[in-house]
N, C-alpha and C positions, 0 to 999 in steps of 0.2 A: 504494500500500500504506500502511496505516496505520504499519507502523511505520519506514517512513522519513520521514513526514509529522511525526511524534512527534520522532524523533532530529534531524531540518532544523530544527525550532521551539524543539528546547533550546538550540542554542549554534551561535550565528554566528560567521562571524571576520571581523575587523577590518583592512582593509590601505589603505597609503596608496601613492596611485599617482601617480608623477612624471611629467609630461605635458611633452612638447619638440617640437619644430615644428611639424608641422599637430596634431598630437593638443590641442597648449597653444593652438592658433589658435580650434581649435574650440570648447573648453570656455573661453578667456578668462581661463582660469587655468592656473599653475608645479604645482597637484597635486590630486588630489581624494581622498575616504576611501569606501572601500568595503565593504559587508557582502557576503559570502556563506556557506553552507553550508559546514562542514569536506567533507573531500576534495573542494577545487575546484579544479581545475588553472590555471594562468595566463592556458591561451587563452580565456579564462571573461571575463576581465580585459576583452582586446580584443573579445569580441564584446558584452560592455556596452558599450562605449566606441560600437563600430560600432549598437547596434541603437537608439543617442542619437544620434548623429550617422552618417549612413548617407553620408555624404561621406567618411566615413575609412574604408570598404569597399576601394577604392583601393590602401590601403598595407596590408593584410591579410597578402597573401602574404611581407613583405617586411621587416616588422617585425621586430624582436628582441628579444627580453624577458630583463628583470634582476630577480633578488629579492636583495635585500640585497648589492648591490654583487658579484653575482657573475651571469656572462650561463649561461643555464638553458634546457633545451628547455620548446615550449611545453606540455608535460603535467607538469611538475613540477607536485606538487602546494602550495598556498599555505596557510600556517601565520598562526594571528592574532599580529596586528603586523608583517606582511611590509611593506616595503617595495618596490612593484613599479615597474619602470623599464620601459615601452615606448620602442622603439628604431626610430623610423623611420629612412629612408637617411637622408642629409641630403649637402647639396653645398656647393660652395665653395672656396676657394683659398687 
């Protein structure tokens, strides 16, 4: 439809996503910045991450997601300047 084509093209929003164990393995880097459309929900987040690197497919069901220091299901919807925290397991003693 044209006019969501219209409303998607006026205003992006802006988030930065803090990447920890295999997610920072994969990308090489502690965060990356991302654009998407208003009403984008979180799990939007991981399947960019996953449709870049299809090796973190893996830890899909399993993850946990943070916006702004606070843990959030994966439909909460993401506001520009969020701060998003993917949360894979992790192990250790």
């Amino acid at each position: 439809m044209t006019n969501d084509q219209s409303f998607m093209s006026q205003s992006a929003i802006t988030v930065t996503v803090k990447l920890f164990a295999a997610y920072q393995e994969a990308y090489g880097q502690s965060e990356i910045v991302l654009e998407f459309p208003p009403q984008t929900p979180a799990i939007a987040v991981l399947e960019r991450l996953i449709s870049q690197h299809p090796e973190l497919e893996k830890w899909q069901e399993i993850t946990r997601f943070g916006i702004n220091c606070q843990f959030v299901s994966p439909d909460t919807l993401l506001v520009n300047g969020d701060e998003v925290v993917l949360i894979p397991p992790v192990s250790g003693g």
